[in-house]
C-alpha positions in Angstrom: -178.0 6.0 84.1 -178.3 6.9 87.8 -181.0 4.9 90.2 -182.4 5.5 93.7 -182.2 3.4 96.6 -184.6 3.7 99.0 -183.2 4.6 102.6 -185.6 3.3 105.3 -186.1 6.9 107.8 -184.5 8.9 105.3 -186.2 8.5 102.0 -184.7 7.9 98.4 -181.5 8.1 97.6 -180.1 8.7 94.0 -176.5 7.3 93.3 -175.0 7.9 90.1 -173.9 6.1 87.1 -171.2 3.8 87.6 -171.5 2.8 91.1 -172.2 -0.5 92.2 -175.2 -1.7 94.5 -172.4 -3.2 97.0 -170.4 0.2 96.9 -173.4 2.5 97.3 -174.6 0.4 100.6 -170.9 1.1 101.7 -171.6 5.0 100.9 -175.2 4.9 102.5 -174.1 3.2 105.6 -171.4 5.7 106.4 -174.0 8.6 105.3 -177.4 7.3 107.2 -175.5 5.0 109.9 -177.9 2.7 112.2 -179.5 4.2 115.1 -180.3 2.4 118.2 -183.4 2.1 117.6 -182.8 1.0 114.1 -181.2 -1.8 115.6 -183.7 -2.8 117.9 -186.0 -3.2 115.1 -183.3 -5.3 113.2 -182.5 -7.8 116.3 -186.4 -8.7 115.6 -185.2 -10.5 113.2 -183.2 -13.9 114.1 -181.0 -13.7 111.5 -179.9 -10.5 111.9 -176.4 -10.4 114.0 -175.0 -7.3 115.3 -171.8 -6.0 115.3 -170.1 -4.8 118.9 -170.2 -1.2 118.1 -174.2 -2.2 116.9 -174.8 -3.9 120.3 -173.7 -0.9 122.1 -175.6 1.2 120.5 -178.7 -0.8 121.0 -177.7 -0.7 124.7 -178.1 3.1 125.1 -181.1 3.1 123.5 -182.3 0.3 125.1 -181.6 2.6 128.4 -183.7 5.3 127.4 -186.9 2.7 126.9 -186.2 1.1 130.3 -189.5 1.5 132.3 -189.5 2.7 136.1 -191.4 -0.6 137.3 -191.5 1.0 140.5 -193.2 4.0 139.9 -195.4 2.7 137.3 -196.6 0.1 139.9 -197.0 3.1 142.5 -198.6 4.9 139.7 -201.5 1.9 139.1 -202.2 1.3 142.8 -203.1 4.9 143.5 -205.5 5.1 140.7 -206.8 1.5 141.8 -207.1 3.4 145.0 -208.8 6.4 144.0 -211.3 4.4 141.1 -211.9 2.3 144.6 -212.7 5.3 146.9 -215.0 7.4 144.5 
């Protein structure tokens, strides 16, 4: 009898009759790989230890979260400075 595995971002998963729990993770994994972000989420957790090609992936997500410091501290001074003036 076929069950469903839940796939966190992607929903449930039915895998047939016959296939084990350790070979349908195998199947899912190359189907619904880990995003960066999915990783992110994971390295929350201490146990949790990434593989290289993980890792790099969470890098280049990890670029696309990076906050302009700069700007957002140019950003806060001119409204301090026109809250101030008003």
């Amino acid at each position: 009898m076929p069950y469903t595995v839940e796939v966190p971002g992607h929903g449930v998963v039915e895998v047939p009759d016959g296939v084990s729990l350790q070979q349908a993770q195998i199947e899912i994994e190359k189907a619904f790989p880990y995003t960066g972000e999915d990783i992110a989420g994971a390295m929350q957790d201490p146990t949790f230890t990434p593989s290289k090609s993980d890792y790099l992936k969470f890098e280049e997500y990890s670029k696309t979260k990076q906050v302009d410091w700069i700007n957002t501290a140019a950003q806060a001074a001119d409204a301090v400075t026109i809250t101030v003036l008003r």
